[in-house]
N, C-alpha and C positions, 0 to 999 in steps of 0.2 A: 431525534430519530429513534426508533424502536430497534429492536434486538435484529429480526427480519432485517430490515434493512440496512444495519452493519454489517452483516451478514454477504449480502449481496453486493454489498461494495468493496467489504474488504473481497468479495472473491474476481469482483472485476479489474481491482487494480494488482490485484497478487497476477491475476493469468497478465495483463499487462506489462508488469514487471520483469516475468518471466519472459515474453513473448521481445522486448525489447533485449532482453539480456539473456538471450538462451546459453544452456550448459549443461554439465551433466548434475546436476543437483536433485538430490531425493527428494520423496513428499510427494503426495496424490494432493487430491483434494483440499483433506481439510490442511495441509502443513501451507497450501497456494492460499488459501483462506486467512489463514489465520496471520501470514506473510501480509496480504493485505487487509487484514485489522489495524496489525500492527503498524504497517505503512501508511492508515489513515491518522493511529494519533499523532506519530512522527513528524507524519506531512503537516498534519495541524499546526501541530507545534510550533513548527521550523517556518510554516507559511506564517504564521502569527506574528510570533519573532520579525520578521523580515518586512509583512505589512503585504504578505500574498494574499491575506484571506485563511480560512480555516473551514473545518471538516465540517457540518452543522445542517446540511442539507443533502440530497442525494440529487444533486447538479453534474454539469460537466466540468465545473472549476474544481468542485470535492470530490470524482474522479482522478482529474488529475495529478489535485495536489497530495490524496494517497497513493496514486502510482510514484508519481516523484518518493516519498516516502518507503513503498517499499521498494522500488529503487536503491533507496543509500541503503535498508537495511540489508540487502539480496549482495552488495558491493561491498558491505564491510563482512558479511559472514563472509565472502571469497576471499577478503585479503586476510583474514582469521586460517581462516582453514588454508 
């Protein structure tokens, strides 16, 4: 996958993550972005691990599995903060 299209996916699963777990938490754009970059290697990861699959295409499953991802990351900054 190219730059572009990490890009575009970490920002669909960031506003997903957001959008399932709304609150008052800072961040435009890119902090939603960059939330779901992060929640795509995450999701990766963790899908890997586990035998979900991994981030590798810009599908509905690597959607997912980076919302899932920024998901856990968006639920441990809450229980941090």
């Amino acid at each position: 996958m190219g730059i572009v299209t990490w890009i575009i996916l970490g920002l669909l699963a960031g506003i997903l993550a957001k959008w399932i777990m709304p609150g008052r938490d800072g961040g435009g754009f890119i902090i939603t972005t960059l939330l779901g970059i992060a929640g795509a290697f995450v999701g990766g990861y963790v899908g890997s691990l586990f035998g979900f699959g991994s981030v590798n295409a810009f599908t509905i499953e690597s959607i997912l599995i980076a919302t899932g991802g920024a998901f856990i990351i968006l639920l441990l900054y809450r229980f941090i903060k």
